[in-house]
Structure formats: structure tokens, C-alpha cells
N, C-alpha and C positions, 0 to 999 in steps of 0.2 A: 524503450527502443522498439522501433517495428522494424522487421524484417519482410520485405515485399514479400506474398505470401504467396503466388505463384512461384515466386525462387522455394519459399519453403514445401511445396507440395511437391517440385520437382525435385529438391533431393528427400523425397520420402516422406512428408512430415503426412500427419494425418489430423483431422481436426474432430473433437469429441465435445459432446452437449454435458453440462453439471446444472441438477438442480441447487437454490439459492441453501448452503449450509453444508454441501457434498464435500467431502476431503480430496482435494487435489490429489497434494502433497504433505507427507507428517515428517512429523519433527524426527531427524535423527534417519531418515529414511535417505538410502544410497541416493545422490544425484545422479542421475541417468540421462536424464532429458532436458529440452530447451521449449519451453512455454512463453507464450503469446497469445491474450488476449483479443479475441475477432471479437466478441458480444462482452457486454456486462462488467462484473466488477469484482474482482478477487481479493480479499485479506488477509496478509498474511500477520501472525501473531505466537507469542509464546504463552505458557500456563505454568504456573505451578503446582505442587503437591495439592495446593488448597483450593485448586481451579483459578485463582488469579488471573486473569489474561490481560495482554500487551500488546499491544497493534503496533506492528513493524510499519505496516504501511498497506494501501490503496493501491490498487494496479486493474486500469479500467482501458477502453476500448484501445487498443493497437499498442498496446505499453507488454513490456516484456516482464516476467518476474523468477525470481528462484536462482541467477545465473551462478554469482560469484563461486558457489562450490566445484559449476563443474570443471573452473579454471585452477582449482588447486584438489582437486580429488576426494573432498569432505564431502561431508552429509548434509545433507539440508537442516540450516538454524533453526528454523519454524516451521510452521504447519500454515500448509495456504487452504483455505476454504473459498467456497462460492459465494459470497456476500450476496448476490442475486444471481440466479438465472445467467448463466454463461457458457458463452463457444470458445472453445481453446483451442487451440494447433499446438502440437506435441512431435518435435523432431530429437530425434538419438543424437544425445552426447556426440558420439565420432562424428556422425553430419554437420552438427552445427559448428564443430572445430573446425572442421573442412573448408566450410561456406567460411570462414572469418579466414584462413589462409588464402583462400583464392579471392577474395575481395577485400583489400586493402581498404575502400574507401567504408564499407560495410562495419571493418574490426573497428575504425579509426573512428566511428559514430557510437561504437562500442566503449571505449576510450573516456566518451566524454561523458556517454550518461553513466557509465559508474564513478569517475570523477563529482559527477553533480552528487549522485545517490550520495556519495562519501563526506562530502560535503553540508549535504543535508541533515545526514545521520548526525554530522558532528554537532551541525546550531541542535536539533532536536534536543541530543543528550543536553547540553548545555542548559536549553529550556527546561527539562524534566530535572536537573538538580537544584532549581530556583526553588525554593518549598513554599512560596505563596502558590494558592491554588488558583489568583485568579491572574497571576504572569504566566501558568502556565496552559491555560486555558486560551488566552489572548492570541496566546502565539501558537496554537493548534488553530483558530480561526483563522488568525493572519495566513499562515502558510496553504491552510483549506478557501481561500475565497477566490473566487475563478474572477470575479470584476476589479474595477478600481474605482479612487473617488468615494465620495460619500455614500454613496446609495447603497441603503441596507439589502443584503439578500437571503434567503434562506437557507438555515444550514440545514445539509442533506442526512446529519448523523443524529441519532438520538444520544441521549442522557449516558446511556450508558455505554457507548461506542465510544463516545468523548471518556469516560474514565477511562476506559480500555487504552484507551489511546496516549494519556494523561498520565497513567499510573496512579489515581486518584480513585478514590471512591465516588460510586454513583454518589450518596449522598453531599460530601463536598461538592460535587459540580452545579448539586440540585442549587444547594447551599450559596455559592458562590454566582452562578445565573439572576438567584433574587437580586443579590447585592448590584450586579452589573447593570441588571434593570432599573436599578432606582436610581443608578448615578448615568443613566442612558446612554451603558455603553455599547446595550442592545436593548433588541424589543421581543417580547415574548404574544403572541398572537392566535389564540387557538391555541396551546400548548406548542407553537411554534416556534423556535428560537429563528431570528432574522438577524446580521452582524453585519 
């Protein structure tokens, strides 16, 4: 979701530089704020005791992320990082309630991208209970490829952002990439996965 970003500077918001790894937001940390992506690319994701980590998901130039808490008063599910180099605009809780009352058409665009998100969230889970590793790999490509058609393009994650992503071990993905390459479901180029 973008929010014209003149409307967000005029009820107060302010806009802050993260280098690429910086902690946003952490897990369990009070929802306060409403974040919006001006530069780059933020991931959000969970850990376990063991470090394990799980990519909730990508939220890159004009895209909004962290909301759903601050419509029910929880804490934030995950921890969002700087994936790269990023400009964020950060407006308070009360303002950004305010803005979605006095704009109708604004809440109602609201509406749909967490419908989508939910959505999403759902095929996702569905794909990560598949326990082949390479249906679940497929369909982390599919949902990540910005083209259509045949033509191969490069993916923008490595090895191990794919397991993160996957719930998978780096080694299965390594594992499961050979296999795809021989039966050309991709191509691997320079250590480059192309899909």
C-alpha cells in the first residue's frame, strides 16, 4: 500500500535512512508506527531458539509493511530488517488511524491489500506444508517472478534467502537447484539461478 507521501509528511510523518541489515522493527516490540518504504527493500522474518529464520516476506519501493498490529493493539509478529540500503517514512499510530478515517477511499485500498496479503499468506502456508522441496521452491519462484512467458530471468535472492524463505535448508535448495537444472527447469549461470 502507498500512501501519497506528501499527505504522510503533512500529518507528521518523518522519513529515516537504515543501512542494508539495520533492525527496523523487532519481534514482540509494541506497534507504534506506520512504515512505508520510499528506497530499497525491507524483510520481514521470524527466528528461533536455534537462529532458524523465516521470511514473512519482501516489502520494497512504495509498499507498506508491519500494519495489521496496529489495527488490533498487538506487538509486532516479526522483525523487519534492511535487506538493502533504505528510506522509510514512519508516521504514529494515532495519525495513521486518523488519515484511514478521513479518507474513505485511502482505508478502502487498505481493505484490499490486506485481503491480498491474507490471501497470499494462505497459498504460501499451503505451499510450505508440500514437503517436496522442489514444489516448494517452484512456487517461491513463481510467486517472486516479476515477467511472464517463457523467458528465463534472474533471481534476485541467493541460496540461502530461498531457504529462509522455504523453511528448507540451504543445503536442500543447493540440492534441489542441481536436480532442476538437469531436468531445465532452470539455468544456473555464473553461480546464477535464472527461472
Amino acid at each position: 500500500m502507498q500512501i501519497d507521501l506528501d499527505l504522510l509528511y503533512t500529518w507528521g510523518a518523518i522519513a529515516k535512512e537504515y543501512k542494508k541489515n539495520d533492525v527496523i522493527i523487532s519481534e514482540d516490540e509494541v506497534a507504534n508506527f506506520y512504515y512505508q518504504v520510499i528506497e530499497g527493500c525491507v524483510r520481514m522474518y521470524n527466528s528461533n531458539d536455534d537462529g532458524k529464520e523465516f521470511t514473512q516476506g519482501y516489502f520494497c519501493n512504495g509498499q507498506s509493511f508491519g500494519e495489521p498490529p496496529l489495527f488490533i493493539n498487538e506487538k509486532y509478529p516479526a522483525t523487519a530488517v534492511a535487506f538493502q540500503d533504505c528510506k522509510i517514512i514512519k508516521l504514529s499510530k494515532d495519525k495513521f488511524l486518523k488519515i484511514l478515517d478521513e479518507y474513505p477511499s485511502i482505508q478502502k485500498q487498505f481493505l484490499i491489500v490486506m485481503a491480498k496479503r491474507i490471501h497470499n499468506k494462505s497459498k504460501t502456508s499451503k505451499d510450505i506444508i508440500n514437503q517436496k522441496p522442489e514444489f516448494r521452491i517452484m512456487a517461491f519462484l513463481n510467486s517472486n517472478k516479476k515477467g511472464s512467458g517463457n523467458t528465463k530471468e534472474l533471481v534476485p535472492f541467493t541460496r540461502q534467502e530461498i531457504a529462509n524463505f522455504t523453511g528448507l535448508r540451504v543445503e536442500t535448495v543447493i540440492r534441489t537447484f542441481t536436480k532442476m537444472k538437469a531436468n531445465n527447469k532452470i539455468e544456473i549461470i555464473n553461480h546464477k539461478i535464472y527461472f
